[in-house]
Structure formats: structure tokens, C-alpha cells
C-alpha positions, 0 to 999 in steps of 0.5 A: 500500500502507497504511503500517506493516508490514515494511520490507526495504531494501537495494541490490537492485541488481538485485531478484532471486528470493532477495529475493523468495522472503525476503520472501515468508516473512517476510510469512508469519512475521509476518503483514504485508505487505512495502514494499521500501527501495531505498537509494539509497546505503548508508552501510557500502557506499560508494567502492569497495565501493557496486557501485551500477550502477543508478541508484536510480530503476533500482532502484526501477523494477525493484522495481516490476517484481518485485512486480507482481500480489502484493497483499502486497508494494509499493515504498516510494521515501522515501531517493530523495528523502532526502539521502545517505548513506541512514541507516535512522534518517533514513528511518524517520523520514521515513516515521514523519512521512508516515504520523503518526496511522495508529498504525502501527509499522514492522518493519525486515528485516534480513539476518544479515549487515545485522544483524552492522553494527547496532552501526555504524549512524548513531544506532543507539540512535535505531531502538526507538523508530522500529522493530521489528528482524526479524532473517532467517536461512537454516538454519544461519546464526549470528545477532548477539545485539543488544538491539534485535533483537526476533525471528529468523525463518527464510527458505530458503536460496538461493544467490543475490546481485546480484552474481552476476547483475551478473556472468552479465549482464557475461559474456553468461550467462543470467539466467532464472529467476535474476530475475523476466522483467519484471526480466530484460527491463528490464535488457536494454532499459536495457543495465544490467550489461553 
């Protein structure tokens, strides 16, 4: 997939449908395609709170899966070759120097609750000159008003996180139609979650 476009990062420990079924709308809100950024370790969520059980390359494997046969989503692997913690900032200038000369701008995705921590992030002052922030909602949800936040877009709303996958797998519980059959096949070969 052609540089630029929307960057969706995040943990996507594992990709579920909700992930999918957002970035499918914010492709069609804007008019991009999606790349999608697995972290492979997120500042705000280290120690305790990381709850990476897949290994970044799991991640990105079963990303690879998930959007397999749609021409307007990809991977993008950057922060697996990055130092960590993964900060955006890091990434996308990383990216920025990989793609130089192609006139692209990137359009950062962010969750309401991703974009609540935006005063936290590592060199936060440094992501307009990188990046468009494109804030994702789901009716009803209250957004954080930021100066670097260039547009709301709304997404449907799915009650839906890795976590509960991670759990319903812990517990012997199915996983259909929770993530695509490709993902739900790899973590079962790879014994993930258990």
C-alpha cells in the first residue's frame, strides 16, 4: 500500500471486528485508505497495565490476517523495528523519512479515549507538523477539545475490546464472529490467550 493516508495504531492485541468495522468508516469519512500501527509497546500502557500477550510480530501477523482481500486497508510494521517505548512522534517520523518526496501527509486515528492522553504524549507539540489528528467517536461519546485535533468523525458503536476476547479465549468461550476466522484460527494454532 502507497504511503500517506490514515494511520490507526494501537495494541490490537488481538485485531478484532470493532477495529475493523472503525476503520472501515473512517476510510469512508475521509476518503483514504487505512495502514494499521501495531505498537509494539505503548508508552501510557506499560508494567502492569501493557496486557501485551502477543508478541508484536503476533500482532502484526494477525493484522495481516484481518485485512486480507480489502484493497483499502494494509499493515504498516515501522515501531517493530523502532526502539521502545513506541512514541507516535518517533514513528511518524520514521515513516515521514521512508516515504520523503511522495508529498504525502499522514492522518493519525485516534480513539476518544487515545485522544483524552494527547496532552501526555512524548513531544506532543512535535505531531502538526508530522500529522493530521482524526479524532473517532461512537454516538454519544464526549470528545477532548485539543488544538491539534483537526476533525471528529463518527464510527458505530460496538461493544467490543481485546480484552474481552483475551478473556472468552482464557475461559474456553467462543470467539466467532467476535474476530475475523483467519484471526480466530491463528490464535488457536499459536495457543495465544489461553
Amino acid at each position: 500500500m502507497a504511503g500517506g493516508g490514515a494511520l490507526f495504531g494501537g495494541s490490537f492485541d488481538p485485531v478484532h471486528v470493532a477495529h475493523l468495522i472503525v476503520a472501515e468508516a473512517a476510510a469512508d469519512a475521509l476518503g483514504s485508505n487505512v495502514r494499521f500501527l501495531p505498537a509494539r509497546e505503548q508508552p501510557l500502557k506499560r508494567g502492569a497495565r501493557a496486557g501485551h500477550v502477543a508478541t508484536p510480530e503476533q500482532r502484526a501477523e494477525m493484522l495481516e490476517l484481518a485485512v486480507a482481500g480489502n484493497p483499502r486497508f494494509g499493515v504498516e510494521r515501522v515501531e517493530l523495528g523502532l526502539p521502545t517505548p513506541s512514541y507516535t512522534v518517533r514513528t511518524l517520523r520514521a515513516l515521514g523519512e521512508r516515504e520523503r518526496g511522495e508529498g504525502n501527509r499522514f492522518t493519525l486515528l485516534l480513539g476518544a479515549d487515545a485522544a483524552r492522553d494527547l496532552a501526555e504524549w512524548w513531544e506532543v507539540e512535535a505531531l502538526p507538523e508530522l500529522a493530521d489528528i482524526v479524532v473517532f467517536a461512537r454516538p454519544g461519546a464526549s470528545v477532548v477539545r485539543h488544538p491539534l485535533i483537526k476533525r471528529v468523525i463518527p464510527v458505530p458503536s460496538i461493544d467490543l475490546s481485546a480484552t474481552q476476547v483475551r478473556e472468552r479465549v482464557k475461559q474456553g468461550r467462543s470467539i466467532r464472529y467476535l474476530v475475523p476466522d483467519p484471526v480466530r484460527e491463528y490464535i488457536g494454532t499459536h495457543g495465544l490467550y489461553r
